[in-house]
C-alpha positions as a LaTeX table, in Angstrom:
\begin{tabular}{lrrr}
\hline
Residue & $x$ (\AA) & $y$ (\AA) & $z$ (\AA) \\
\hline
Unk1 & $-28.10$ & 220.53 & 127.25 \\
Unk2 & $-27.77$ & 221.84 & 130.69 \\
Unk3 & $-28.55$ & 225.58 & 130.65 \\
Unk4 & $-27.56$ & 228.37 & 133.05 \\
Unk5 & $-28.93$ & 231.84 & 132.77 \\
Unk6 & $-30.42$ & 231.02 & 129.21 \\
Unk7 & $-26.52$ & 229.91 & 127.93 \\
Unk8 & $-25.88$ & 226.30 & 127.11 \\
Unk9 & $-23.27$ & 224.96 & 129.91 \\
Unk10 & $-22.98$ & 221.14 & 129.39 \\
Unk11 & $-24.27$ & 218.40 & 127.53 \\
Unk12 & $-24.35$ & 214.62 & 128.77 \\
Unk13 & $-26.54$ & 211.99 & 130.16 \\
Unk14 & $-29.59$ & 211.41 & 132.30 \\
Unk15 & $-31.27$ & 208.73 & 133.97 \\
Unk16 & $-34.28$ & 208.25 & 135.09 \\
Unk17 & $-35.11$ & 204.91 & 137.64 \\
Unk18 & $-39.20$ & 203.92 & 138.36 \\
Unk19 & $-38.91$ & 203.36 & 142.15 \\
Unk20 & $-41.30$ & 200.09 & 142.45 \\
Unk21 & $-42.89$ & 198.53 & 145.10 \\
Unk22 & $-43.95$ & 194.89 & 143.86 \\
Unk23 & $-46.72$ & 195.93 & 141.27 \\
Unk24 & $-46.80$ & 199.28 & 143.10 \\
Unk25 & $-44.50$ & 202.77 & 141.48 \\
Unk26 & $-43.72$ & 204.66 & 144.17 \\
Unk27 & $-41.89$ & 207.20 & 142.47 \\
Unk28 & $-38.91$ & 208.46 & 140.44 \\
Unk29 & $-35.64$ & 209.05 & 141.02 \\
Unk30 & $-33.87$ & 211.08 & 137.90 \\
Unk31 & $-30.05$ & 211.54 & 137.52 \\
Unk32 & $-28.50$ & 214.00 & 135.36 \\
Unk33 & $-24.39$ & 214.49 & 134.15 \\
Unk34 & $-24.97$ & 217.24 & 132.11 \\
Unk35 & $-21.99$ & 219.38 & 133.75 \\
Unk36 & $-19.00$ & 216.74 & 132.99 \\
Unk37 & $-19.81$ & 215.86 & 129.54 \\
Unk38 & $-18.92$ & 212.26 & 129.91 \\
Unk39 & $-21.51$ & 209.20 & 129.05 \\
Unk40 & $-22.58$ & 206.84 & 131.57 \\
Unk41 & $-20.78$ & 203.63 & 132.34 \\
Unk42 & $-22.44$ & 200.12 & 132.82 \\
Unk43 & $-20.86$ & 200.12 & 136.46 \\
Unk44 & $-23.05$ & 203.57 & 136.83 \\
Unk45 & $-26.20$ & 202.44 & 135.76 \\
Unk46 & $-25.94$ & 199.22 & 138.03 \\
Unk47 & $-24.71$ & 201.41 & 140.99 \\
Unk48 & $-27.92$ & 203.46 & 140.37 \\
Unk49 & $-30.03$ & 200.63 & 139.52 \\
Unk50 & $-29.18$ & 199.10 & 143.38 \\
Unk51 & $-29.87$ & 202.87 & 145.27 \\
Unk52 & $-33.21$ & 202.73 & 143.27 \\
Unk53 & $-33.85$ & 199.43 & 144.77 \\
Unk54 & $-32.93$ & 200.86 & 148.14 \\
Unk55 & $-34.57$ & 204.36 & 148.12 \\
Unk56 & $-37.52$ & 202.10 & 146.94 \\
Unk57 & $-37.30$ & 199.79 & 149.75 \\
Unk58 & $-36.82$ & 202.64 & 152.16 \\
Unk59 & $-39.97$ & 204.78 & 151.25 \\
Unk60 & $-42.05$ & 201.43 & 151.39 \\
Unk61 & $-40.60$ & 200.99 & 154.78 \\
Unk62 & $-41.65$ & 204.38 & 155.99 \\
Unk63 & $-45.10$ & 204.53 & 153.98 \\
Unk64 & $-45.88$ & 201.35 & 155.96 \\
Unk65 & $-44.76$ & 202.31 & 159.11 \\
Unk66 & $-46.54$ & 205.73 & 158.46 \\
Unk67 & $-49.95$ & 203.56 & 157.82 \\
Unk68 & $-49.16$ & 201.22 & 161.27 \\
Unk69 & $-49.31$ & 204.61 & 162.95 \\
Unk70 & $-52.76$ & 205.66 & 161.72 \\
Unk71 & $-53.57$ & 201.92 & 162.18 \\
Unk72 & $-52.77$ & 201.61 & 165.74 \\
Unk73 & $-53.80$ & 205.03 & 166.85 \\
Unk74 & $-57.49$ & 204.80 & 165.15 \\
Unk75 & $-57.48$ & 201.13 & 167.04 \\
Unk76 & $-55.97$ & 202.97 & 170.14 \\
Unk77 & $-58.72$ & 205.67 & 169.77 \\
Unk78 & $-61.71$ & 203.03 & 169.55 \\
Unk79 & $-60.38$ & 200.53 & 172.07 \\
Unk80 & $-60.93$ & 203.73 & 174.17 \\
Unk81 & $-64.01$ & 205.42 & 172.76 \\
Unk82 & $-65.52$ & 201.96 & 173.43 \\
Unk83 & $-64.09$ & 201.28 & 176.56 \\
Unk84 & $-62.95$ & 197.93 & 175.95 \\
Unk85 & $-60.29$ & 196.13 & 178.00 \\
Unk86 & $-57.54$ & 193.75 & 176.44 \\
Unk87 & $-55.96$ & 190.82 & 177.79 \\
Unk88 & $-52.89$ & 189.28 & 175.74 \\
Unk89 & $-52.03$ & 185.75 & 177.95 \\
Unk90 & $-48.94$ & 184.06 & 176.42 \\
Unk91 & $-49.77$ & 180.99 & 178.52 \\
Unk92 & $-46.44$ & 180.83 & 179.81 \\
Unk93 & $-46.74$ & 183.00 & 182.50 \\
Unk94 & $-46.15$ & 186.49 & 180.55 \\
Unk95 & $-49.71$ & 188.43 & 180.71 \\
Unk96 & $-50.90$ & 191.65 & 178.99 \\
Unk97 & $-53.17$ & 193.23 & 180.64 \\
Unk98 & $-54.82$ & 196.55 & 179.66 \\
Unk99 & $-55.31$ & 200.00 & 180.80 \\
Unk100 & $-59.41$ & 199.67 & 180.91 \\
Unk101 & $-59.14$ & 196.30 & 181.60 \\
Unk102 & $-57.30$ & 197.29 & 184.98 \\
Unk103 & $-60.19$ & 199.79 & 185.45 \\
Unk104 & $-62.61$ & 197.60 & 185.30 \\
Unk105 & $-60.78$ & 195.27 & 188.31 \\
Unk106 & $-59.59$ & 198.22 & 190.53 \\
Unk107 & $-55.79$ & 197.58 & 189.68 \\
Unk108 & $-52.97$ & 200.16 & 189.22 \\
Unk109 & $-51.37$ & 200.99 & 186.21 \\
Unk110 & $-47.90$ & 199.48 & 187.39 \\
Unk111 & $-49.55$ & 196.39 & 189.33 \\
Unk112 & $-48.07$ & 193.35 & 188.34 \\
Unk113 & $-50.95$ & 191.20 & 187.45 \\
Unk114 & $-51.66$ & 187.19 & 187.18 \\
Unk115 & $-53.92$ & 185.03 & 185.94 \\
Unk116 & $-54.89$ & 183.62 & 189.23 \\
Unk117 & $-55.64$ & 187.53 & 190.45 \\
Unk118 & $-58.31$ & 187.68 & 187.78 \\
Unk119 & $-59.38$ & 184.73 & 188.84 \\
Unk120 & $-60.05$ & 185.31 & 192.35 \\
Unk121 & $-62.10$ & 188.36 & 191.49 \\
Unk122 & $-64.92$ & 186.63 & 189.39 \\
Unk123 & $-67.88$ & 186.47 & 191.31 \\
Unk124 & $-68.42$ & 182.97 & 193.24 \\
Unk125 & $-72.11$ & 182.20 & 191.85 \\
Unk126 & $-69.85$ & 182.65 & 187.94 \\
Unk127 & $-66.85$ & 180.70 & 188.75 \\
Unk128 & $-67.87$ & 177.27 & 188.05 \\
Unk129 & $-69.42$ & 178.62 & 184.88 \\
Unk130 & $-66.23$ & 180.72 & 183.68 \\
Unk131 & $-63.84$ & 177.48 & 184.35 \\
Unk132 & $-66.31$ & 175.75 & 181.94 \\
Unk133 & $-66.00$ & 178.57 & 179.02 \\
Unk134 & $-62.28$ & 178.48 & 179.58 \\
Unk135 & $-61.68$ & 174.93 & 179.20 \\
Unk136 & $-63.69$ & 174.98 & 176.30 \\
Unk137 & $-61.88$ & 177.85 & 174.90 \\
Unk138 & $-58.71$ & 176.40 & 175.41 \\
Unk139 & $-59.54$ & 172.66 & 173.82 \\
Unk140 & $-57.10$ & 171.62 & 171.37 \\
Unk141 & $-59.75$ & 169.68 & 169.35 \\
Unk142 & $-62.20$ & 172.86 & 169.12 \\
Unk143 & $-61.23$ & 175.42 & 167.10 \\
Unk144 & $-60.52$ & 177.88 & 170.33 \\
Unk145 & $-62.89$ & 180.78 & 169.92 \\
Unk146 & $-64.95$ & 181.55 & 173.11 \\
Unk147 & $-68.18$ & 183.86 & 172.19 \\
Unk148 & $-69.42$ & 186.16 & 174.42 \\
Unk149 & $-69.33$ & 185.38 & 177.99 \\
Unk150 & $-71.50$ & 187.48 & 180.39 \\
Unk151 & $-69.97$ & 187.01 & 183.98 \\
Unk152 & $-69.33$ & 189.43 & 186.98 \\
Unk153 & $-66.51$ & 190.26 & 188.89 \\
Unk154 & $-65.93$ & 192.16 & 192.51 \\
Unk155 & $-63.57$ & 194.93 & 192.00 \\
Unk156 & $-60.86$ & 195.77 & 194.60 \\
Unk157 & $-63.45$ & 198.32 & 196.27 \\
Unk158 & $-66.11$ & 195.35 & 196.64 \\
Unk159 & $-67.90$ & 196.84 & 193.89 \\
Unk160 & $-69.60$ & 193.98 & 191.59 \\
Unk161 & $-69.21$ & 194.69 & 187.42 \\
Unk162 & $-70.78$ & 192.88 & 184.97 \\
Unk163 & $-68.46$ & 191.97 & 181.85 \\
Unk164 & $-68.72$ & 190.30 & 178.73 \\
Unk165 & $-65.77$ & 188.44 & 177.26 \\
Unk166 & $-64.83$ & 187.05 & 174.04 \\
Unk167 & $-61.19$ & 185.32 & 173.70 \\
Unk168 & $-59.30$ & 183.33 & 170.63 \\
Unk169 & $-57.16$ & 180.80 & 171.64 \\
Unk170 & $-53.85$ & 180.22 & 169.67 \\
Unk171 & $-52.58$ & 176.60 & 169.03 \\
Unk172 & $-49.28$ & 175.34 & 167.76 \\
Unk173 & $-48.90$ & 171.93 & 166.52 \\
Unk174 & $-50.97$ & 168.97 & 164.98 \\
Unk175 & $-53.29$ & 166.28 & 165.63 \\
Unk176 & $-51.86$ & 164.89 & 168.83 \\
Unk177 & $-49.15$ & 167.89 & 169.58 \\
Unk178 & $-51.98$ & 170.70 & 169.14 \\
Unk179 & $-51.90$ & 172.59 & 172.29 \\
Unk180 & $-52.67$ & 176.00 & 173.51 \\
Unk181 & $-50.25$ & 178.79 & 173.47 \\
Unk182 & $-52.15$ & 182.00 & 173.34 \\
Unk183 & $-55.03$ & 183.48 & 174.57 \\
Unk184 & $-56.25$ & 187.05 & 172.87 \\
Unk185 & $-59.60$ & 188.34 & 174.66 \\
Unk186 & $-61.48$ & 191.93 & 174.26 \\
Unk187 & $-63.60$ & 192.94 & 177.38 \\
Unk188 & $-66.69$ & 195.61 & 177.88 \\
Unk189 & $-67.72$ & 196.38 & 181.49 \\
Unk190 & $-71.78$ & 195.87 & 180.51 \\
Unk191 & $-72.43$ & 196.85 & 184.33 \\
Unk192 & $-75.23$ & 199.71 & 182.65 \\
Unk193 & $-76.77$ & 197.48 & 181.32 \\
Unk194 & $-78.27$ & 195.58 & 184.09 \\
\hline
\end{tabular}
């Protein structure tokens, strides 16, 4: 019964739904009609069944996107901490290029940068060697993964940095079609120690 100020006021039904999450309870959700008096229908439960599903769906959504916060701000944080650039080249033209990884060249925050900018800047006695490492890198019969790479650049002050590079190279296709799409590369300005 349904009780108000120690007096019975209604008898009826409950409900209560496991919210699940694959393998994974989230929760419960628990429905009561103890006021009306009436029993459930078959239309109810299924109506209440589906918002389970959904209120389930919905707090996996936002528990995941809750952890992809944390995620990205710890990665944010060390990316920082450790003062490591990030370049993101789609290949096509559309570059990523990051905050310390601007610092370490001398470029603005807003500076639209290219490929061939970066380029210009490596020191002449590394270029020939650099070219090398990205052809290799950027194979389609090698498996696209470019260790570390000491080279130095002149920043836009004249002032030489030494870096060290590592870069993955995404492919798309097979056999014959495999070609480069994407290069991913992490870079530390190792100028201390020299």
């Amino acid at each position: 019964p349904l009780v108000h100020n120690l007096k019975p006021i209604g008898t009826g039904w409950n409900v209560t739904i496991a919210l699940w999450d694959g393998n994974r309870n989230l929760g419960w959700l628990s429905i009561d009609n103890f006021i009306h008096n009436r029993p459930i229908s078959q239309p109810q439960l299924e109506i209440l069944a589906q918002y389970g599903m959904l209120i389930a769906a919905t707090l996996s959504r936002k528990q995941t996107e809750a952890a992809l916060i944390v995620s990205e701000e710890r990665l944010r944080q060390a990316i920082s901490v450790g003062k490591i650039g990030i370049i993101d080249d789609h290949l096509d033209g559309t570059l990523y290029v990051s905050s310390e990884e601007r610092s370490f060249y001398g470029w603005s925050p807003d500076e639209t940068i290219t490929r061939e900018m970066m380029l210009q800047q490596i020191h002449p006695d590394d270029v020939a060697r650099m070219s090398e490492a990205a052809n290799r890198s950027l194979d389609p019969t090698g498996d696209g993964l470019l260790s570390e790479v000491e080279f130095r650049i002149l920043d836009t002050q004249g002032v030489q940095h030494w870096l060290s590079l590592r870069t993955q190279t995404i492919f798309e296709g097979e056999s014959s079609e495999r070609h480069p799409v994407r290069v991913i590369g992490a870079v530390m300005d190792i100028t201390n120690r020299k």
